[in-house]
C-alpha positions in Angstrom: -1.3 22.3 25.2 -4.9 22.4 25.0 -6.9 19.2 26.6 -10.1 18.2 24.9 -12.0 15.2 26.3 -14.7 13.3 25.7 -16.3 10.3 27.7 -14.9 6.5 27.5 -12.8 7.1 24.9 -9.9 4.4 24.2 -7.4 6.2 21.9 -5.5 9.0 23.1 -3.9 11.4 20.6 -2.0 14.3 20.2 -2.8 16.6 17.4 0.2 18.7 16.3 -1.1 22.1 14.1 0.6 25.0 12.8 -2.8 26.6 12.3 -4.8 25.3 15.6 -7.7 27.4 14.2 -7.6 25.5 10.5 -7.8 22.5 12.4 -11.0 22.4 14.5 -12.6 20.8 12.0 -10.3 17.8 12.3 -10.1 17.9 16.3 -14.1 18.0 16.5 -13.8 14.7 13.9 -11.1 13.2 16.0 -12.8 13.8 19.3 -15.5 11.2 18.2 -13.2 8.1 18.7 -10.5 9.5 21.2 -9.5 11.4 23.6 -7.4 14.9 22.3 -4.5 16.6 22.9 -3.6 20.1 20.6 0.1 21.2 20.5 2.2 23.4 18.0 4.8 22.0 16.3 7.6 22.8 19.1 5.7 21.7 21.6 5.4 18.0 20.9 7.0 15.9 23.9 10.3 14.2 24.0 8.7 11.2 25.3 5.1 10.3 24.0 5.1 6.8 23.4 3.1 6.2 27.0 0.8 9.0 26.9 -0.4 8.4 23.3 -1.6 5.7 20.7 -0.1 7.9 17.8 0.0 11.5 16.2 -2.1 13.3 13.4 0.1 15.9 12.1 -1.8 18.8 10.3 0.8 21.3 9.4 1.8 23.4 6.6 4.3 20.9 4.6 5.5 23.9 1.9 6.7 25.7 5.7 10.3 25.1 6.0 9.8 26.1 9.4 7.1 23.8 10.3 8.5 20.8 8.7 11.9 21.4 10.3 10.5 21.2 13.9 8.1 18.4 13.1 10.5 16.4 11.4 13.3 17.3 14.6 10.5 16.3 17.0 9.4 12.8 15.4 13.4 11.8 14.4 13.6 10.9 18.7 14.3 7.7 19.4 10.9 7.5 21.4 8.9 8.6 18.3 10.2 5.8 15.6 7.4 3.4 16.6 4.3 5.9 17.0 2.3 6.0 14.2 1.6 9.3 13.0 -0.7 10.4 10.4 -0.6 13.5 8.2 -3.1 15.8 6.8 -2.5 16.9 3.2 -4.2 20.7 2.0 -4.4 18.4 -1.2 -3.3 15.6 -3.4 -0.3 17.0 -5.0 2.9 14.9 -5.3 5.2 17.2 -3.4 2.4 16.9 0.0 2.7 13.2 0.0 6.3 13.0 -1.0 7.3 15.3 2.3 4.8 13.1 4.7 7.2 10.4 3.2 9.7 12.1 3.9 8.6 13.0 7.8 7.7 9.4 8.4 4.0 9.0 7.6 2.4 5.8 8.2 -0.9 7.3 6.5 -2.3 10.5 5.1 -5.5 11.8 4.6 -6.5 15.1 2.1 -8.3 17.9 3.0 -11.4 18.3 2.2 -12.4 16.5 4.9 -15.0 13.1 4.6 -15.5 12.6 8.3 -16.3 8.6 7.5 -13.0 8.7 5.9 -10.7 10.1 8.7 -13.0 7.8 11.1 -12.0 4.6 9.0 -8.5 6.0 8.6 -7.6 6.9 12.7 -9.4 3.4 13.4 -6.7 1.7 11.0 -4.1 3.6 12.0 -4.9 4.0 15.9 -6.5 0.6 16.7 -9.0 1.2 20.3 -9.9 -1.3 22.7 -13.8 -1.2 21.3 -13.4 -0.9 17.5 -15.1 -4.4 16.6 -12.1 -6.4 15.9 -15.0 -9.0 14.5 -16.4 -6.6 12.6 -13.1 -5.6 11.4 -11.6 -9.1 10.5 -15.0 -9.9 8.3 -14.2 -6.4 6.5 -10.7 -8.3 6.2 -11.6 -11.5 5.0 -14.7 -10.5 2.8 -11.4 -8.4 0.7 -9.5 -11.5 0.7 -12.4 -13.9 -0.6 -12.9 -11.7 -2.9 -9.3 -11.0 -4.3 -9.2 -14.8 -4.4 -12.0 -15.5 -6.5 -10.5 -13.5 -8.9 -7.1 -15.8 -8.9 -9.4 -18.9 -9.4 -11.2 -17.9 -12.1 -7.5 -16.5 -13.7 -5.6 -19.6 -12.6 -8.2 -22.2 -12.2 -10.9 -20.7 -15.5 -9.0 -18.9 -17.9 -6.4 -21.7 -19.1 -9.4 -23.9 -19.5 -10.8 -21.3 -21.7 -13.5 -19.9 -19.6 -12.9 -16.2 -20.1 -12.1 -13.9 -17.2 -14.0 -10.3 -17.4 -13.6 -6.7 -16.8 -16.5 -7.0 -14.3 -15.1 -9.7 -12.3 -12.2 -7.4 -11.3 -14.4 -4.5 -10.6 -16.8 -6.6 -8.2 -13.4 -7.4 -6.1 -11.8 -4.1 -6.1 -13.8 -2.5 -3.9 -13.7 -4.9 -0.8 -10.1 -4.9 -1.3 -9.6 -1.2 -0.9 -12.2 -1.3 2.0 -10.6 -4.5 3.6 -6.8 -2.2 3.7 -8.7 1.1 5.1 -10.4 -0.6 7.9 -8.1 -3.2 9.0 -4.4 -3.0 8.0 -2.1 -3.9 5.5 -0.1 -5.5 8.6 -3.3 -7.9 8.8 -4.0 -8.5 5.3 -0.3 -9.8 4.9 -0.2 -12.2 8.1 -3.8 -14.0 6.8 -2.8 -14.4 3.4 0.3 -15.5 4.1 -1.6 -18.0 6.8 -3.9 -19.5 4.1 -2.5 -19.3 0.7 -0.3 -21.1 -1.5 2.5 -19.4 -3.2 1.5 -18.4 -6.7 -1.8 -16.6 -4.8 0.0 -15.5 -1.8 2.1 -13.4 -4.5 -0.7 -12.0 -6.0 -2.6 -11.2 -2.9 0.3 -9.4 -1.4 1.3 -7.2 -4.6 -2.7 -6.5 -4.5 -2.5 -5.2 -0.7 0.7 -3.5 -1.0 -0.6 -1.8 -3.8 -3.7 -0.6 -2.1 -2.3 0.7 0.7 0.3 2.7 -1.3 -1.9 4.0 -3.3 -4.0 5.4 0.4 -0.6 6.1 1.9 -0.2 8.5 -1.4 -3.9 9.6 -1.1 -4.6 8.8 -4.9 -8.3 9.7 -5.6 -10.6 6.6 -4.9 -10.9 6.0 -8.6 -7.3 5.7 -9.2 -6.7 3.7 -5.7 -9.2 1.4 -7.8 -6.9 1.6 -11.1 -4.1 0.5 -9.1 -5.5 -2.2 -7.2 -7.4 -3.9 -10.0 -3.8 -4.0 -12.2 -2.0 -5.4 -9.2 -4.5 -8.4 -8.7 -4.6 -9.1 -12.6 -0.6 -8.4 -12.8 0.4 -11.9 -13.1 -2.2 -13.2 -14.9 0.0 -14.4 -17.7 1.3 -17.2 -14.7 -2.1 -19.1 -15.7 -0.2 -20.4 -18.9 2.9 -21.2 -17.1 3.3 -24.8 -15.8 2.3 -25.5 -12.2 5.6 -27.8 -12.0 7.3 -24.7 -13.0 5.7 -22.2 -10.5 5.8 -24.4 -7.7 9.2 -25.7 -8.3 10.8 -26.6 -4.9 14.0 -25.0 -5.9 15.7 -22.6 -8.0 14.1 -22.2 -12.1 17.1 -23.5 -14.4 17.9 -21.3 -17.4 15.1 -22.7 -19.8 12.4 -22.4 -16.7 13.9 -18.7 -16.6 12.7 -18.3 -20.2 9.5 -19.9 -20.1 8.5 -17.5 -16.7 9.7 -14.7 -18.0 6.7 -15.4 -20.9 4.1 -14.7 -18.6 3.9 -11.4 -19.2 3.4 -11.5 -22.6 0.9 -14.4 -22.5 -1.1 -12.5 -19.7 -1.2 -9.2 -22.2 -2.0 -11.5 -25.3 -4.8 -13.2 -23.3 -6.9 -10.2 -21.9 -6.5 -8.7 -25.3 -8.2 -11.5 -27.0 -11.1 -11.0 -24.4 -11.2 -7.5 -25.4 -12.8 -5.0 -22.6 -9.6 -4.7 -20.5 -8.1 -0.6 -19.8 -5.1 0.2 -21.4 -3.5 0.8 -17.8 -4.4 -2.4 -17.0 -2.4 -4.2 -20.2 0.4 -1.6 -19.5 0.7 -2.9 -16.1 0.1 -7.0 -17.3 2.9 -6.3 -19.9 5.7 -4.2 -18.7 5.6 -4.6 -14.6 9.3 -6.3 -15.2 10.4 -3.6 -17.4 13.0 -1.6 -15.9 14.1 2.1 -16.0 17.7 1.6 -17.6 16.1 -0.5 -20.5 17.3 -4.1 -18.7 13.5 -5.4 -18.2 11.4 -7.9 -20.2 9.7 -7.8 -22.4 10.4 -5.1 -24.2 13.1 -3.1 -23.0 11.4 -0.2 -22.2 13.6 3.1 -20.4 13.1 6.2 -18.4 9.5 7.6 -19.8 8.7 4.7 -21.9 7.2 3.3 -18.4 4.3 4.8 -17.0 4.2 5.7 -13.3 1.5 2.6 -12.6 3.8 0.3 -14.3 6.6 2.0 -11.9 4.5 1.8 -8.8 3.4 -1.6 -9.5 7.1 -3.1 -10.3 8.4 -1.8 -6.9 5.2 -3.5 -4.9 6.4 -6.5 -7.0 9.7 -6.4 -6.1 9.0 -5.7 -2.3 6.5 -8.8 -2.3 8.8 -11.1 -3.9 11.3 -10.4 -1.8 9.6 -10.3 1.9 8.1 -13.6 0.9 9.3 -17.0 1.6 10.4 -18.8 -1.1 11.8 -22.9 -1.1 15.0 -22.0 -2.1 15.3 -19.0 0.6 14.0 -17.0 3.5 12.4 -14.4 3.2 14.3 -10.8 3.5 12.8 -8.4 6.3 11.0 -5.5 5.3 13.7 -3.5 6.3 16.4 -5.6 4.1 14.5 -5.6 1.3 13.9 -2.0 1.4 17.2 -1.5 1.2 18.1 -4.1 -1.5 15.6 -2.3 -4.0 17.3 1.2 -3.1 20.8 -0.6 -4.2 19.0 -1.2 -7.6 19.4 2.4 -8.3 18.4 3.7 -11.6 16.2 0.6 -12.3 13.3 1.3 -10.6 12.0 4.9 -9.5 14.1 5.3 -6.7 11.9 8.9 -5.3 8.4 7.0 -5.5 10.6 4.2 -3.5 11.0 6.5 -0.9 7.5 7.0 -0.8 6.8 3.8 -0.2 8.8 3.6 2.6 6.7 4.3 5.0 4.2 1.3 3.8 7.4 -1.0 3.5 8.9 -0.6 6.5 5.3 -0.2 8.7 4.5 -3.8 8.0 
């Protein structure tokens, strides 16, 4: 192993390369918020949970070879907690499916934005003197803003004051920035300190969308597509009855029927207003469709549903079911993960997996 230190550094990592020469660039970016340790792939420790705060893995993932000792290294019992974050040569499905697969709890894509892997190791690795103010006003300042956008949908748009394009555009932004720089662990435990249910829904289908869309490494513009159709998913709840949505116990079969017209009423409604992306509507109309044609509203199967529809419906179904409900308690991640793989051919069970890691690193 190669040592490289720098002075009064608070994180310690280990950087595990296949190519210790492709990866100076990363080290030198690295070495400005922690201390560095360089290893191949077989020589990652047994035992590294004391010595480290986590792992950046920057390895050849089409190497059978490479991924075989990486992923023999990290299955130890003292590796399960360790965050560990990959490094992608690009944005292709099969790179983030197999950092899924090894146990990624984030991944970046080469080329390199050094104020990118900063904001990402800072997330991932918290330090000692990272400005946890700083940090929770990134937080909040996502949240405020995610919520103004439920009061003018809830509050504005049944009154007939009409919700824009814009409005979502100005919120998207802080949301994608709050996830990056604090954690989707954070954004989770202070919206589910300070907001009623209906919101709270919204807010966490929002930041479980946005960090799965980072975990994946989507382009920035598409993390935005995502997050913006998450926040606005449910908009169609606005012309639902509060005594319905806030029941204090299970919907009866007629309450069933008028909930299950939210989604059409939400569609309906942003057409009217005109401005809105198709993606968006898509996601407004169809996030209860499901794969074997058993969803609402229109029965939709297999291609019929677009893959933001599919990665929105399984955030969806996470959120509902992590979340406490008057009826229930809430499932644990873990639980719920593995209720939504019993669903089988309903949902897209391979971009389940890849949400795994952001499911189960909550």
């Amino acid at each position: 192993m190669t040592p490289t230190t720098g002075s009064r550094k608070k994180r310690r990592l280990l950087l595990a390369s296949d190519r210790i020469d492709r990866s100076r660039d990363l080290r030198a970016i690295l070495q400005c918020v922690a201390d560095v340790e360089t290893t191949v792939p077989s020589g990652i420790p047994e035992s590294p949970s004391d010595r480290f705060a986590g792992i950046v893995v920057d390895i050849n993932l089409r190497s059978p070879e490479s991924v075989l000792q990486v992923r023999s290294k990290l299955s130890a019992e003292d590796h399960r907690s360790m965050p560990r974050l990959f490094v992608l040569a690009d944005a292709f499905h099969h790179g983030s499916m197999q950092a899924g697969a090894l146990g990624a709890t984030d991944i970046i894509v080469r080329p390199l934005d050094k104020k990118v892997v900063l904001q990402r190791v800072r997330a991932a690795f918290p330090g000692e003197n990272d400005g946890g103010t700083a940090n929770a006003n990134v937080l909040n300042r996502g949240i405020a803003a995610a919520h103004a956008v439920l009061v003018k949908i809830f509050e504005s748009l049944p009154a007939g004051v009409p919700l824009s394009f814009s409005d979502v555009m100005e919120a998207e932004q802080e949301i994608l920035t709050a996830i990056k720089l604090s954690s989707l662990r954070d954004w989770l435990t202070t919206v589910g300190r300070h907001h009623t249910h209906t919101y709270r829904h919204c807010l966490f289908v929002t930041g479980y969308a946005a960090a799965f869309a980072q975990h994946l490494g989507m382009r920035e513009d598409d993390q935005r597509r995502l997050a913006r159709a998450a926040l606005l998913h449910d908009v169609g709840k606005a012309f639902v009855p509060v005594a319905i949505l806030d029941k204090p116990g299970r919907l009866d079969n007629e309450e069933k029927d008028e909930i299950r017209r939210h989604a059409r009423l939400g569609y309906d409604a942003l057409v009217r207003q005109g401005g809105f992306p198709s993606e968006m509507l898509d996601v407004v109309l169809h996030h209860h469709e499901m794969l074997d044609g058993s969803g609402y509203p229109d029965g939709l199967r297999g291609d019929q549903i677009s893959d933001i529809v599919r990665l929105t419906t399984i955030v969806d179904i996470h959120a509902a079911l992590v979340e406490k409900r008057a009826y229930r308690l809430p499932l644990t991640h873990a639980e719920s993960f593995a209720t939504m793989e019993e669903m089988g051919g309903k949902i897209d069970q391979h971009l389940l997996q890849a949400f795994r890691p952001v499911a189960l690193g909550c």
